[in-house]
N, C-alpha and C positions, 0 to 999 in steps of 0.2 A: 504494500500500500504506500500510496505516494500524496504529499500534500504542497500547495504552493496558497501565495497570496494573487489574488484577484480583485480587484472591482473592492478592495476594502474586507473585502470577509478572506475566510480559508476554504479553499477547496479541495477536496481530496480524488485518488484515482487510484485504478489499481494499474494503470500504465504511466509514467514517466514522460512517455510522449507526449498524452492527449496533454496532459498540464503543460509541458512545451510548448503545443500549439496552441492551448488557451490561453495563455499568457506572454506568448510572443518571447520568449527565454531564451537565451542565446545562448550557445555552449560554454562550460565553463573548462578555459585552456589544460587549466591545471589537474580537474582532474578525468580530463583527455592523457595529457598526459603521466597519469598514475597508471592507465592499460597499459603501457609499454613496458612496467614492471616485469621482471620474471613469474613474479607469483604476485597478486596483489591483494592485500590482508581487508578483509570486510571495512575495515578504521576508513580505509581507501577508496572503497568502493561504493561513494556518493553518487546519485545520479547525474547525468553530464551537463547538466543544464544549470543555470548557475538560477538561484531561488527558488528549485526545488529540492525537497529533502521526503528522504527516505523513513518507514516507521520499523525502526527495528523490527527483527523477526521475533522476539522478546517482547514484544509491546503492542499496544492497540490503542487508535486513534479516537478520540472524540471530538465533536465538531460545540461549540458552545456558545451561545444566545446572540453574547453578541458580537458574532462572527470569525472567536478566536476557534485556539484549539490549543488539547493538550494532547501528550502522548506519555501513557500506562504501563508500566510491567507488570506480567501476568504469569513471568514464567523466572524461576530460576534453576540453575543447573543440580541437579542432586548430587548431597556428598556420597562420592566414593567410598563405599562402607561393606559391600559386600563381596564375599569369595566367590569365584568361578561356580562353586557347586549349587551356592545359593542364588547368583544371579542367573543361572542356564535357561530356567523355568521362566524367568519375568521377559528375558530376550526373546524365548520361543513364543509364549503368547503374542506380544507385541508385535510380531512379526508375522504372525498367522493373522494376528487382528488388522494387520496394514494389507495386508493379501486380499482378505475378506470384503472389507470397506470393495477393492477395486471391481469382484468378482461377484460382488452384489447388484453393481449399477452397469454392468458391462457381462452380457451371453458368454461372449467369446474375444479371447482374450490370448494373447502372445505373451513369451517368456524368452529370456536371453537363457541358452543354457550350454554355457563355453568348457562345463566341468570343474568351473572354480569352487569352492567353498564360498560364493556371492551370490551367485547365479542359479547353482545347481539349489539349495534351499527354499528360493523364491519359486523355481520350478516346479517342486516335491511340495510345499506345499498351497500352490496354486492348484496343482492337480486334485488333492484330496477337495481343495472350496469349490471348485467347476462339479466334481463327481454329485455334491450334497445337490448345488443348485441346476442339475443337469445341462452346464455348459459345455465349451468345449476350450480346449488347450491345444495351438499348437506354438510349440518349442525351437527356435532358431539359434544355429550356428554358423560364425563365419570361419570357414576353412583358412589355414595360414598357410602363406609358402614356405617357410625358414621351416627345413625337416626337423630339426632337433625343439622343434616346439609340442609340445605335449596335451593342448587342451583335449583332443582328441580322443586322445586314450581316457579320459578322465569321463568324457562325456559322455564315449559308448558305455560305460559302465552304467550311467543313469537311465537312458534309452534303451537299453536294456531292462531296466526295472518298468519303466514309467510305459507301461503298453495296454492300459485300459483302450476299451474303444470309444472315447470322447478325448483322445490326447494323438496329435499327428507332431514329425520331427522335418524340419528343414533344416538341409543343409546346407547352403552356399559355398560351393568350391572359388576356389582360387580366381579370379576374373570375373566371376559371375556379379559379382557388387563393385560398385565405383570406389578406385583404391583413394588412400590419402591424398590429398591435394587436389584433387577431380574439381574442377569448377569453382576453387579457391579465389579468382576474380570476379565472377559473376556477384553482384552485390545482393544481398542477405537481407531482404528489406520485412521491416513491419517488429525489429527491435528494440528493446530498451534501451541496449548499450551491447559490445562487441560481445561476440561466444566465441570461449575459447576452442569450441569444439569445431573448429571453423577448418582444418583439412579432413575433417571425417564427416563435414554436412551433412555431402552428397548420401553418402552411404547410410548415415540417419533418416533422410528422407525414404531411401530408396523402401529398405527394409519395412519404413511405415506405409509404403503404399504397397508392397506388395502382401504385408498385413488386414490390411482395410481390404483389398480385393481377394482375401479370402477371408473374411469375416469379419475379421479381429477389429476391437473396438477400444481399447488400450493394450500398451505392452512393458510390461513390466518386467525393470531394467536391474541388474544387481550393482551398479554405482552408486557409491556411497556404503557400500561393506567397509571396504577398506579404510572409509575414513574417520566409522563411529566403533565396528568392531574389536577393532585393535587400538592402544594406544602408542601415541609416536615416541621415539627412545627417550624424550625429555623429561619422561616420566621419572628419568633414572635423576635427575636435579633436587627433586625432592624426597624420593626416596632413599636418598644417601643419608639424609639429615632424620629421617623416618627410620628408619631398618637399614644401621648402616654394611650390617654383616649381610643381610640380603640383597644389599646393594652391590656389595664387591663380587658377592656370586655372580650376580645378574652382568654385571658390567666385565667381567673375566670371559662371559660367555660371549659377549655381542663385541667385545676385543678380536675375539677371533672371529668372528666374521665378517665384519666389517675391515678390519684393518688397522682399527683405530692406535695410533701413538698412545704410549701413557702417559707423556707431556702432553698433548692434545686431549684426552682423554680429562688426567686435574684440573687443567686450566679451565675447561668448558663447566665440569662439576663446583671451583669454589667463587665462578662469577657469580656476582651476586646483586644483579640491575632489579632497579624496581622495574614492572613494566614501562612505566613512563621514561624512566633514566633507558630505558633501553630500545622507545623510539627515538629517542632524542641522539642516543651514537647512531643508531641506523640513519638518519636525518644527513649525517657528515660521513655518511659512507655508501653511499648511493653507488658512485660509479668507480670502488673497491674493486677487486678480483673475486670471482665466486669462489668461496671456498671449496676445497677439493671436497669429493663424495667421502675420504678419508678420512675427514674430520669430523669429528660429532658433532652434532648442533642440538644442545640443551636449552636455546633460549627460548623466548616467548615465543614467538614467532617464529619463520622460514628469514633467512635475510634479504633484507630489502636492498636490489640492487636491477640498475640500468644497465640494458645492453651496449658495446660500445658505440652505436652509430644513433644514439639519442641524443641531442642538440645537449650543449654546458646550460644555455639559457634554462633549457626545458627542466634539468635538473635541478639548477637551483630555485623555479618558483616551487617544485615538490617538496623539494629540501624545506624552506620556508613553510607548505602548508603541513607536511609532518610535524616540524616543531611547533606551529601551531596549536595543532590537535593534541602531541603530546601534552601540552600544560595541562590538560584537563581528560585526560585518557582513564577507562578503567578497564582493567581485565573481564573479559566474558566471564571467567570462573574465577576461584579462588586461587589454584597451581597453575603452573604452566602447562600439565600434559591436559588437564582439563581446558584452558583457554585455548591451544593450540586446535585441541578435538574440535571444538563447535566453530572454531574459527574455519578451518578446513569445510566441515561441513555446508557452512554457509554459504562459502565458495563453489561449491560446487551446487549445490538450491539453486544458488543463482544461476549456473551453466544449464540446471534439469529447468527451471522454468522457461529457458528460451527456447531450450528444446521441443516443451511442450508446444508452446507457441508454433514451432515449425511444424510438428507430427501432426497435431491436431487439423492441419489445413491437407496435410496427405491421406490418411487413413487411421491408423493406430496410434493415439496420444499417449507419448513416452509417460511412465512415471517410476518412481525411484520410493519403495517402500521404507526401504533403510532409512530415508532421510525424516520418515512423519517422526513428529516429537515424542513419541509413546516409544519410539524403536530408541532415539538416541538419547532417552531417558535410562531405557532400558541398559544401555550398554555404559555410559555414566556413572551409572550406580554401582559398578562392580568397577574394585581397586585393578587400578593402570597395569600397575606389578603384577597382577596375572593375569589380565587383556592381552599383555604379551610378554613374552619369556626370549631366552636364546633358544631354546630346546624344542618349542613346539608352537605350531603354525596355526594361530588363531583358535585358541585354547577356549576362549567363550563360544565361538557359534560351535566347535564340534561336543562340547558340552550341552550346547541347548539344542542341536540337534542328532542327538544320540539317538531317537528312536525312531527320528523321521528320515534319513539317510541312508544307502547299505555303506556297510561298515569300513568298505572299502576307499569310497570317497569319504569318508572320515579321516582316513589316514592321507589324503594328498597333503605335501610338504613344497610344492613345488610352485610359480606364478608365471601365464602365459608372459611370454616380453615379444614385442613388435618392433623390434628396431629393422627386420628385414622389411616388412610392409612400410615402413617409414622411410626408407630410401629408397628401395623402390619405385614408391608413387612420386616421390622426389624428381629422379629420374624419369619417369614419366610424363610428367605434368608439370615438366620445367617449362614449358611454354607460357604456362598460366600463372606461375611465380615470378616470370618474368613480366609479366602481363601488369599484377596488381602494383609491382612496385616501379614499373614507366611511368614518372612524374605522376609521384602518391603525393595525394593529399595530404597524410602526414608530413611531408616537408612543407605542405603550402602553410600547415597550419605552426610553422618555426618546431616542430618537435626532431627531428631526425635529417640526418645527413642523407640523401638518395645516394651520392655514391656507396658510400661506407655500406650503407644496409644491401646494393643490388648485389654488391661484388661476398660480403656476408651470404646472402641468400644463392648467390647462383654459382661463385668462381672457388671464395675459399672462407669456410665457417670458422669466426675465431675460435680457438681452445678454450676449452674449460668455460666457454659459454652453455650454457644448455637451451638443447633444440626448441624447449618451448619460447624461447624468446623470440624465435622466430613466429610462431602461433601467434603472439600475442599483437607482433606488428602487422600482421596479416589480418586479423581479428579486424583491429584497431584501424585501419586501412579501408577495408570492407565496410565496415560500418560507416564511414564517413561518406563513401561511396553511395550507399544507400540512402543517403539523407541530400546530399549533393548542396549543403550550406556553405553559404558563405564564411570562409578561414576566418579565424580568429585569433591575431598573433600571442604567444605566449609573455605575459611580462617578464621585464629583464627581471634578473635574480635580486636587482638589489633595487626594485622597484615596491 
């Protein structure tokens, strides 16, 4: 939900747009350019128009007499109190009850079922909610090139099981769906703000139309497992200071897997920023080096950092609105692995609603159960420390779904990785990467260098950048495209 001023009162909307166009709102530079971010943390992720504002996802709006408004919190995160054994049971409801909701107001109904511990769940028990309300289920998979990818094996295990006659499996081979980058120029119109999900559109849309044209009237998606199931290692920040003998275990374990230094390793464990003190370095460390994947990263946040071929200008007015915001910042939660958790989440809400938006116009409207607030309530309430382990691979859902799984995907330890489909379509569809960034918008509107980013995106990717920064300028590109507004230069930094 979104609100702005008008004509003297408040209006509200649930699109970003419409109060753009009602109110003649002109983008706001700055936080255009916070997309260009590698990751960019919800603090950031203001709608683009400058006077209007967003209503927390925390919160609910009132509109009042005489023509103000306020905005209410209605939700806070739950303490972290419970064991694996005792949270399995509140997960598994929750998550049969987000299935249910979808399978109640929707016959027939699609499922992602890749064989992850995400996906396959949502599948298993999508199937048992269709059988009570006599729908129907069918189950899609997309085939990978890269041989040593494994979703496959994982899947026929469940297709195997799941062979009532109200349950059909699609498979999608190799070519059969539009690979990454497919139509990455074509502009993305009827958005709030850029989706990251912008080299895999095509193949969002695609799958939802040929969903719709065989029945299916939502499809539900297992994104956002990974980002409320499991807790991220920063959990390990706090619990050094909590259980510090369980902490060295823990940390001895993900030493060795990770790679982590044990200078790298203390240093990250006895930093000690309040959240605010620790927008405020990030603020002066924007266009830093990414730190290597080697390093731990225990802080609040992911770090905040510009790809190289972002304008100095464009940095320093973010610089400035971080420190801004920093003076008065508060943590989502009370720890970092909890703030981190919802913060992620969010981030991605934000990517499944636009997605909605797209699906819904082809056939099958995406939806992402993980994400309803009963599920990431559910996965919250159970302590970080064994959400995840060195030892074992998402220790809460194969607890909460001990009885609804065969026993066999229970045991996978393994995660699909796409880096060969992501080069690939690279290769592929380099016409059309070449296409979005031939005099982009983004340099019209002062944020980016065109050279720096073409010769980035097509000749030679800097190191130790990560590829999403390229998504993000494409994203961020696209969308402006789609609007076709007049530039708006970035203020200088020290304006």
């Amino acid at each position: 939900m979104f609100h702005a001023r008008h004509g003297g009162i408040t209006v509200a909307a649930d699109r970003a747009a419409v109060l753009a166009a009602l109110t003649g709102a002109p983008i706001d530079p700055v936080s255009l350019a916070s997309r260009l971010l590698v990751i960019t943390p919800t603090l950031l992720a203001q709608p683009l128009w400058s006077g209007i504002s967003a209503v927390p996802p925390d919160s609910w709006l009132s509109l009042t007499g005489d023509g103000g408004a306020r905005v209410h919190r209605w939700w806070q995160p739950p303490e972290p109190h419970l064991s694996v054994a005792r949270g399995a049971d509140g997960l598994r409801d929750a998550l049969a009850a987000a299935v249910d909701v979808r399978t109640a107001t929707n016959a027939d109904v699609g499922t992602d079922l890749s064989g992850g511990l995400d996906s396959t769940p949502v599948s298993f028990l999508a199937a048992r909610s269709l059988e009570r309300t006599a729908g129907r289920l069918t189950t899609v998979r997309m085939g990978v090139a890269d041989p040593v990818h494994d979703d496959h094996v994982w899947a026929a295990g469940s297709t195997e099981v799941l062979t009532a006659g109200h349950i059909t499996h699609q498979v999608f081979r190799p070519g059969e769906l539009p690979e990454m980058f497919d139509g990455v120029a074509e502009p993305v119109t009827g958005l709030d703000e850029p989706i990251r999900w912008i080299r895999t559109v095509s193949r969002i849309r695609r799958v939802s139309a040929w969903l719709g044209a065989n029945g299916a009237t939502a499809h539900l998606t297992g994104h956002g497992g990974d980002e409320v199931v499991m807790a991220k290692p920063n959990y390990l920040h706090g619990l050094v200071w909590r259980r510090p003998l369980l902490a060295r275990r823990h940390m001895v374990g993900f030493r060795s897997l990770k790679r982590w230094s044990l200078g790298a390793t203390l240093a990250a464990l006895t930093e000690r920023h309040s959240y605010r003190s620790w927008l405020a370095e990030q603020a002066g460390s924007l266009v830093a080096p990414f730190p290597p994947l080697t390093r731990p990263m225990f802080a609040w946040d992911y770090p905040l950092r510009m790809p190289p071929w972002v304008n100095r200008d464009a940095v320093g007015a973010l610089e400035a609105r971080i420190r801004e915001l920093a003076a008065g910042a508060e943590p989502l939660a009370r720890d970092r692995a909890g703030h981190l958790g919802l913060d992620i989440a969010r981030q991605l809400g934000s990517v499944v609603r636009l997605a909605q938006s797209l699906t819904a116009a082809q056939g099958a409207t995406l939806h992402a159960p993980y994400l309803d607030d009963r599920v990431i309530e559910a996965c919250l309430a159970v302590r970080p420390e064994e959400r995840t382990t060195p030892w074992s691979y998402k220790p809460l859902m194969v607890a909460a779904m001990r009885d609804t799984l065969p026993v066999e995907t229970l045991r996978r330890a393994t995660k699909g990785e796409f880096s060969e489909d992501y080069f690939r379509g690279l290769r592929r569809h380099r016409d059309q990467v070449a296409e979005i960034f031939d005099g982009p918008l983004v340099a019209e509107h002062g944020l980016v260098d065109t050279a720096a980013l073409r010769h980035a995106a097509l000749a030679a990717y800097p190191p130790g950048v990560p590829q999403i920064a390229l998504d993000a300028a494409m994203a961020t590109e696209n969308w402006l495209r789609s609007r076709q507004q007049k530039p708006v230069p970035v203020p200088m930094s020290g304006a």
